[in-house]
Backbone as a ProteinNet text record, in pm:
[ID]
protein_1_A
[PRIMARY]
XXXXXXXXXXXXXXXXXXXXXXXXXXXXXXXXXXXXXXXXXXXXXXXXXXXXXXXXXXXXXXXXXXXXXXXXXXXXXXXXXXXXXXXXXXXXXX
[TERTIARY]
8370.8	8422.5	8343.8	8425.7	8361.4	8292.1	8247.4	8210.3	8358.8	8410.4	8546.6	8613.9	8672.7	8713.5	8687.4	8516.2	8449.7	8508.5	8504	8529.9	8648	8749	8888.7	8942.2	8868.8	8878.4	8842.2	8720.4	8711.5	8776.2	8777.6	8853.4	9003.3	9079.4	9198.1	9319.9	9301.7	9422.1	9386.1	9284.2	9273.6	9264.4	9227.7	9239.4	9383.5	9439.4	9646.2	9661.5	9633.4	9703.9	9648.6	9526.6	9464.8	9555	9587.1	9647.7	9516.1	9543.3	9511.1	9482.9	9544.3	9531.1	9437	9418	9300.4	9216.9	9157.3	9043.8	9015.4	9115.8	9054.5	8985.4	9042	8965	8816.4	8813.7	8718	8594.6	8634.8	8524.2	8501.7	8585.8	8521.7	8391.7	8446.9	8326.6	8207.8	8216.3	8067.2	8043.6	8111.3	8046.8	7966.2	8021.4	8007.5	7832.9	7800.4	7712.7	7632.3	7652.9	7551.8	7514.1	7597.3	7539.8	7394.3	7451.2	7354.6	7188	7205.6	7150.3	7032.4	7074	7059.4	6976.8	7046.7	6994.2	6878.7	6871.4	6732.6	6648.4	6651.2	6563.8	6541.1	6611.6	6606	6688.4	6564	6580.5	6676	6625.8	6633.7	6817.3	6826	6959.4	7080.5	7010.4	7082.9	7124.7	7051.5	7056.2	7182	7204.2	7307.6	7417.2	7425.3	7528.6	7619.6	7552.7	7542	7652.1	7617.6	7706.3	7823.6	7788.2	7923.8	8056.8	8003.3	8079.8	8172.1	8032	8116.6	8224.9	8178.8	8246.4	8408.7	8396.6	8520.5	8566.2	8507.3	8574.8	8668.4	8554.9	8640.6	8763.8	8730.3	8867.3	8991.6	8930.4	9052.1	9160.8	9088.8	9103.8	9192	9124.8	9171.4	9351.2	9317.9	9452	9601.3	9527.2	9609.6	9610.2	9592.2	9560.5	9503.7	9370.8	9326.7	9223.8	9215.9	9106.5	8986.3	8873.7	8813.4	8690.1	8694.1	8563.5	8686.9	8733.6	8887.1	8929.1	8965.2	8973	8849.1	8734.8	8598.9	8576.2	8617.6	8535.6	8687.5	8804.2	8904.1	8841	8820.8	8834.6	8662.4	8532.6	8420.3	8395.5	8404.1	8327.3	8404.3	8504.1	8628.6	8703	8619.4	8658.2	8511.7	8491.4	8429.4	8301.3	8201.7	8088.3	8164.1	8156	8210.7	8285.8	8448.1	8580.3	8533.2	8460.3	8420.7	8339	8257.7	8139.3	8226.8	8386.6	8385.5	8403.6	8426.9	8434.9	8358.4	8236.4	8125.9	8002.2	8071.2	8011.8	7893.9	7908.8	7782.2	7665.8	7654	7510.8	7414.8	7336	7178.7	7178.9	7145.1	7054.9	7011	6984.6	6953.3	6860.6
-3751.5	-3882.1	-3939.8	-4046	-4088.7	-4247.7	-4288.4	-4441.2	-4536	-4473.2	-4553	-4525.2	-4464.8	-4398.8	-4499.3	-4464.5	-4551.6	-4728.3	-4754.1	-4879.6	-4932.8	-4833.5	-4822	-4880.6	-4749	-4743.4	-4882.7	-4948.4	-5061.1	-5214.4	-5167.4	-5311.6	-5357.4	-5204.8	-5134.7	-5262.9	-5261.2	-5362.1	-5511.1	-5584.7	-5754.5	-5759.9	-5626.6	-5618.8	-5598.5	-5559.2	-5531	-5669.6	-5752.3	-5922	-5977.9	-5974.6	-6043.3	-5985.4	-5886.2	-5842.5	-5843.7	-5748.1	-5716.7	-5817.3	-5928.3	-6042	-6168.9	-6152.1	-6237.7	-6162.5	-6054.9	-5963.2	-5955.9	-5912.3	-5942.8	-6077.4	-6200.2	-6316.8	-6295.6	-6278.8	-6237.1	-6167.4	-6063.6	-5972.4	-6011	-6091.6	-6189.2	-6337.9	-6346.5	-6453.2	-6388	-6246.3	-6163.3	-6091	-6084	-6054.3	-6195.8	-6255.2	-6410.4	-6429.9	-6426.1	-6374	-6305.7	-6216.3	-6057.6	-6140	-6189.4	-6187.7	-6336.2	-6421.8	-6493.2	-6458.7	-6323.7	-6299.6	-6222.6	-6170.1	-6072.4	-6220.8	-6286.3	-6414.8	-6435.5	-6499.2	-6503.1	-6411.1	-6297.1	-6169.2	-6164.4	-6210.7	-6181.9	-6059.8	-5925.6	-5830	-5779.9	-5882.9	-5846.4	-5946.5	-6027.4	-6089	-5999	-5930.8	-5880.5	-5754.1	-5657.5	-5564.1	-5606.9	-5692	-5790.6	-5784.5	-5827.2	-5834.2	-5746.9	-5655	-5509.3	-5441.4	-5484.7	-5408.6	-5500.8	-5605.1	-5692.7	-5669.5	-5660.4	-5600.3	-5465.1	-5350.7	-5220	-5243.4	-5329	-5353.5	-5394.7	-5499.8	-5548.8	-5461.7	-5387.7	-5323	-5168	-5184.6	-4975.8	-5070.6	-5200.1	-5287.1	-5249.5	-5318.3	-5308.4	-5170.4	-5052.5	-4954.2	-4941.2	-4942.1	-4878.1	-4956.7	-5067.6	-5148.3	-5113.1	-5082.3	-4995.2	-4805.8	-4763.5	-4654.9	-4548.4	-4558.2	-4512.7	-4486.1	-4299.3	-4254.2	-4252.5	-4317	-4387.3	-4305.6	-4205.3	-4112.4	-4033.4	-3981.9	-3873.7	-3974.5	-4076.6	-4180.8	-4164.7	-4204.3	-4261.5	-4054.1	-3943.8	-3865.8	-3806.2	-3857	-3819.4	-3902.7	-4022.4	-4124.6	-4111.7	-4047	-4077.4	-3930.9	-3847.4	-3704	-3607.2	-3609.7	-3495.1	-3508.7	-3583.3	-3608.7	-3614.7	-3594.2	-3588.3	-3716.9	-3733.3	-3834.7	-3903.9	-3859.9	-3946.9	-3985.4	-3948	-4031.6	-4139	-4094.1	-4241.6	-4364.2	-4299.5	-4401.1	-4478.2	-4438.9	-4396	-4615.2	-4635.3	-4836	-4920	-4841.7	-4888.2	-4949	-5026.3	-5053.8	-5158.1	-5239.9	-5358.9	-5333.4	-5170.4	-5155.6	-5133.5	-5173.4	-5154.2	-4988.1	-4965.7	-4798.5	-4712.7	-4667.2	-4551.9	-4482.4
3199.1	3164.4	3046.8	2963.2	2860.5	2872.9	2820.4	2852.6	2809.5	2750.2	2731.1	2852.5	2888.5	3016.1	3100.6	3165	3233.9	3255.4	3118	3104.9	3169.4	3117.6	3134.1	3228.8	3342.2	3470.7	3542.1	3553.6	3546.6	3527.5	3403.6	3333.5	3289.5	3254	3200.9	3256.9	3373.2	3437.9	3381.1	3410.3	3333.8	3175.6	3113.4	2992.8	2925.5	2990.9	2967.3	2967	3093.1	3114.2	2999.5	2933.4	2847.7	2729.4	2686.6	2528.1	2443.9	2360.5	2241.7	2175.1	2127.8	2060.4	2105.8	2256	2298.7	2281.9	2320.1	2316.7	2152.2	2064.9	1928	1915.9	1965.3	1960	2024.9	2133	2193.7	2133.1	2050.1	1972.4	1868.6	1768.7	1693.4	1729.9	1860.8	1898.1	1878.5	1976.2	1961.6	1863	1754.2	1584.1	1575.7	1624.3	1533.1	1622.8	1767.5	1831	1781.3	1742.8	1658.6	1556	1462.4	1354.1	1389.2	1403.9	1488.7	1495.6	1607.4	1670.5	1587.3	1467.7	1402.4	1262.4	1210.8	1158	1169.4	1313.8	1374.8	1392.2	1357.3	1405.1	1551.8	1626.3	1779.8	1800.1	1847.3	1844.7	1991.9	2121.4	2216.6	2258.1	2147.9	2188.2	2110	1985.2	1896.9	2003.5	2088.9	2180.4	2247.1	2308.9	2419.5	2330.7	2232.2	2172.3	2084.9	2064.8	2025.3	2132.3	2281.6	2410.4	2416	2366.3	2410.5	2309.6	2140.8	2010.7	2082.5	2128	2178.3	2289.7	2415.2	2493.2	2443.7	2370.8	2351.3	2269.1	2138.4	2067.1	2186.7	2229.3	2361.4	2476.2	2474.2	2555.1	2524.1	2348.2	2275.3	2236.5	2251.9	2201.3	2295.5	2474.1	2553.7	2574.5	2549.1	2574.3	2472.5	2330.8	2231	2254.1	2395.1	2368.9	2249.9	2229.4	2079.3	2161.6	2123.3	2185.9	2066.4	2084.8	2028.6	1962.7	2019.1	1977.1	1915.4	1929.5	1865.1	1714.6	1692.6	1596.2	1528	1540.2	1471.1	1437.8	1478.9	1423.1	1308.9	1337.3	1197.5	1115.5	1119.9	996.8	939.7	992.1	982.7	966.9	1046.5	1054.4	1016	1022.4	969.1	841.5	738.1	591.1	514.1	378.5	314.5	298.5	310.9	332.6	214.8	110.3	-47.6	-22.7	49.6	91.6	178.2	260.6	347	270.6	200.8	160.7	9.8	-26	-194.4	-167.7	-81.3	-130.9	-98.8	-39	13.4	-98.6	-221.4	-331.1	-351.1	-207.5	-250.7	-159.9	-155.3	-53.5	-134.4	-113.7	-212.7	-183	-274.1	-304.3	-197.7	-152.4	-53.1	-64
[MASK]
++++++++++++++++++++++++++++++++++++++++++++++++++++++++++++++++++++++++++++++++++++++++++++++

């Protein structure tokens, strides 16, 4: 089993009643949280919120059926580092 799965299993049914469109609301609060959290250099709130981003983001997935590790390794690991990185233009240097 996967941790999405996991979740699934769990949560899968109040996450259907909720929709996609509240839960996107939802995971914007906890970006909005992270970044916060992350502001302040609070390492240990930034941690919390870090699970809550994934949480809602593997909700969301599961509620759009999108297998989420299968997705993130076409669009991330199964194409060229340069295709991924090619619009990634305002990162400082490396």
């Amino acid at each position: 089993m996967t941790l999405q799965s996991d979740l699934a299993a769990r949560f899968a049914q109040r996450d259907r009643q909720s929709g996609a469109s509240f839960l996107a609301l939802v995971l914007m609060e906890e970006v909005g949280e992270l970044a916060e959290a992350i502001r302040r250099g609070d390492k240990d709130a930034a941690r919390a919120e870090v699970a809550d981003v994934a949480f809602m983001a593997l909700s969301i997935a599961s509620v759009l059926d999108v297998d989420v590790e299968r997705a993130i390794r076409a669009k991330f690991l199964e194409r060229k580092k340069e295709e991924v990185t090619r619009s990634w233009t305002d990162l400082p240097p490396s």
